[in-house]
C-alpha positions as CSV (number, residue, x, y, z in Angstrom):
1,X,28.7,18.7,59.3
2,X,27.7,22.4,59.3
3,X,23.9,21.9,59.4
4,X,24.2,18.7,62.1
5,X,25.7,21.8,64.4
6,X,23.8,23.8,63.8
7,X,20.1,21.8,64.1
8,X,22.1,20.7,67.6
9,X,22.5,23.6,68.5
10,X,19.1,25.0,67.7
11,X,17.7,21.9,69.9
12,X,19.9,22.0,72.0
13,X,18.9,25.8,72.9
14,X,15.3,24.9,72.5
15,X,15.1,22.1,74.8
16,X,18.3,22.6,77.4
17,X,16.6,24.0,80.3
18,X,16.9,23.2,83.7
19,X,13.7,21.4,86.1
20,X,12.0,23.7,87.9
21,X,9.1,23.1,90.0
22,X,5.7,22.3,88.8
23,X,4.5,26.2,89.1
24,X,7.8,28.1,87.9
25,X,8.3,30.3,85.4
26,X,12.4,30.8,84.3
27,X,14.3,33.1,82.9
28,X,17.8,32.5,81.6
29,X,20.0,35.5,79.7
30,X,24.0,35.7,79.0
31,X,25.2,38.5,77.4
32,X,29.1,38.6,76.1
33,X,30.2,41.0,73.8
34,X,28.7,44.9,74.2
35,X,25.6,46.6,73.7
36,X,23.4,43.7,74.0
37,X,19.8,43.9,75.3
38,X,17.4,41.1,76.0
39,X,14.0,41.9,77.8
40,X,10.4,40.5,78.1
41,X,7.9,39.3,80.1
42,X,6.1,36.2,80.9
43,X,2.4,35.7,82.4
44,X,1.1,32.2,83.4
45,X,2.9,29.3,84.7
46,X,5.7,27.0,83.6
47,X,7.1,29.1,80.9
48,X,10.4,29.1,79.9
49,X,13.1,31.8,78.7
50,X,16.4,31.4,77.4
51,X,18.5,34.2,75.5
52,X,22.0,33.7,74.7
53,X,23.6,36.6,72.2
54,X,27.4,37.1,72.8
55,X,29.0,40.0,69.9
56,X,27.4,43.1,70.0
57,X,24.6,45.0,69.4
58,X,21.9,42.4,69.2
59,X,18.8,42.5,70.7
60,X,16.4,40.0,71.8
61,X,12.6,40.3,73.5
62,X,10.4,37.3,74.3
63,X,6.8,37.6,75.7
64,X,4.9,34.9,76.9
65,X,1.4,34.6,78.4
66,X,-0.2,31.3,78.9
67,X,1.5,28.1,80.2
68,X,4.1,25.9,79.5
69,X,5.8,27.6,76.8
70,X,9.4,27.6,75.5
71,X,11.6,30.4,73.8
72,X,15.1,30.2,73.2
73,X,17.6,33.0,71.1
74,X,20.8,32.2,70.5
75,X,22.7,35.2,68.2
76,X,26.2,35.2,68.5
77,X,27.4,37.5,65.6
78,X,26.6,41.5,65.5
79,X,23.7,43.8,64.9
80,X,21.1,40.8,65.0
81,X,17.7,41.1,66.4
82,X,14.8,38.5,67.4
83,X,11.9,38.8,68.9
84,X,8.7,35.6,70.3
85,X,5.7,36.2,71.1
86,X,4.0,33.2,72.4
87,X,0.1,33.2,73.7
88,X,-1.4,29.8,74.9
89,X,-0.1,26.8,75.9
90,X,2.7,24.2,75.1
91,X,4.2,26.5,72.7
92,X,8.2,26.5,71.6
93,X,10.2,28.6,69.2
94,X,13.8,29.0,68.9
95,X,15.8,31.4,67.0
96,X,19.6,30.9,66.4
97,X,20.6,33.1,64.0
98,X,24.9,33.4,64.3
99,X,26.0,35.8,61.5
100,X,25.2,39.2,61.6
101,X,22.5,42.1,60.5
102,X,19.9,39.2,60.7
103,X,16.0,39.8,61.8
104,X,13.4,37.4,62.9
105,X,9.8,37.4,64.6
106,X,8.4,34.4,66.0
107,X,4.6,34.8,66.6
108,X,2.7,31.7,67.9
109,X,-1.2,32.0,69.3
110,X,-2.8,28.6,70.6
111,X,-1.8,25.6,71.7
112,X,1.3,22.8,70.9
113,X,2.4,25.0,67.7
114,X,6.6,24.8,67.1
115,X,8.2,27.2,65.5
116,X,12.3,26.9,64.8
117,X,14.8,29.2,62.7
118,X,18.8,29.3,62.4
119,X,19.6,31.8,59.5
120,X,23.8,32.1,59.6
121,X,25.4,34.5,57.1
122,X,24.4,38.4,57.2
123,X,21.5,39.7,56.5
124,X,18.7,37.2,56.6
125,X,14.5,38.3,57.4
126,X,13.0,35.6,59.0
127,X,9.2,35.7,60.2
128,X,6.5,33.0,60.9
129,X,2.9,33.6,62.3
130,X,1.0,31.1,63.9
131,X,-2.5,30.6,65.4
132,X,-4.5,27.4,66.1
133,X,-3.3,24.3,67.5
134,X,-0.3,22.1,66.3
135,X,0.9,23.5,63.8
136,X,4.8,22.8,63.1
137,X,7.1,25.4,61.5
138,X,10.8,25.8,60.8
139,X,12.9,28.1,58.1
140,X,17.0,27.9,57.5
141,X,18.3,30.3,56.1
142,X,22.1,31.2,54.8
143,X,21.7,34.6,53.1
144,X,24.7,36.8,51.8
């Protein structure tokens, strides 16, 4: 029951953005709790940023350059921090994460690659690199 949630939810993040026009690049962030920070930047056309993070003290950065390219956070929990970085085209990552004191880095260079997460507990180290084209990666997690 716990990992159908929480693979929804991860899509769910991953894929739930709104249509924009053809040319638009979008940026959504909501921040609940305290002492949250979520930056980044995005270069090209059609890319697509969504941070969520309610709790405190997490922090989020997504960078983007290229084109059509996806990156969603999630967080939730405390002291939790996540950064993408996405060069190319057609790329997608999405974080998740929930618990607290958890790390990840997303790092995707080419075209089409897919790169997931979710990590729960506390303390979890999450990376994945990726360059070419296509390539597919995804890493649960439920440490301490």
């Amino acid at each position: 029951m716990i990992r159908k949630l929480i693979i929804t939810t991860a899509t769910a993040a991953l894929f739930g953005f709104t249509v924009l026009p053809a040319s638009a690049d979008s940026i959504h962030i909501e921040q609940y709790g305290w002492a949250n920070a979520a930056g980044g930047d995005q270069h090209g056309s059609r890319n697509r940023i969504g941070i969520y993070q309610n709790g405190k003290r997490n922090g989020a950065v997504v960078r983007q350059q290229g084109r059509n390219n996806t990156a969603a956070i999630g967080q939730q929990g405390r002291r939790n921090a996540a950064d993408i970085w996405q060069r190319g085209k057609g790329n997608a990552a999405g974080v998740g994460q929930f618990g607290r004191d958890h790390n990840a880095v997303v790092t995707q260079d080419g075209n089409g690659n897919i790169a997931a997460g979710v990590q729960v507990g506390k303390g979890c180290d999450g990376e994945v690199s990726q360059s070419g084209s296509g390539n597919v990666a995804a890493f649960v997690q439920t440490c301490r």
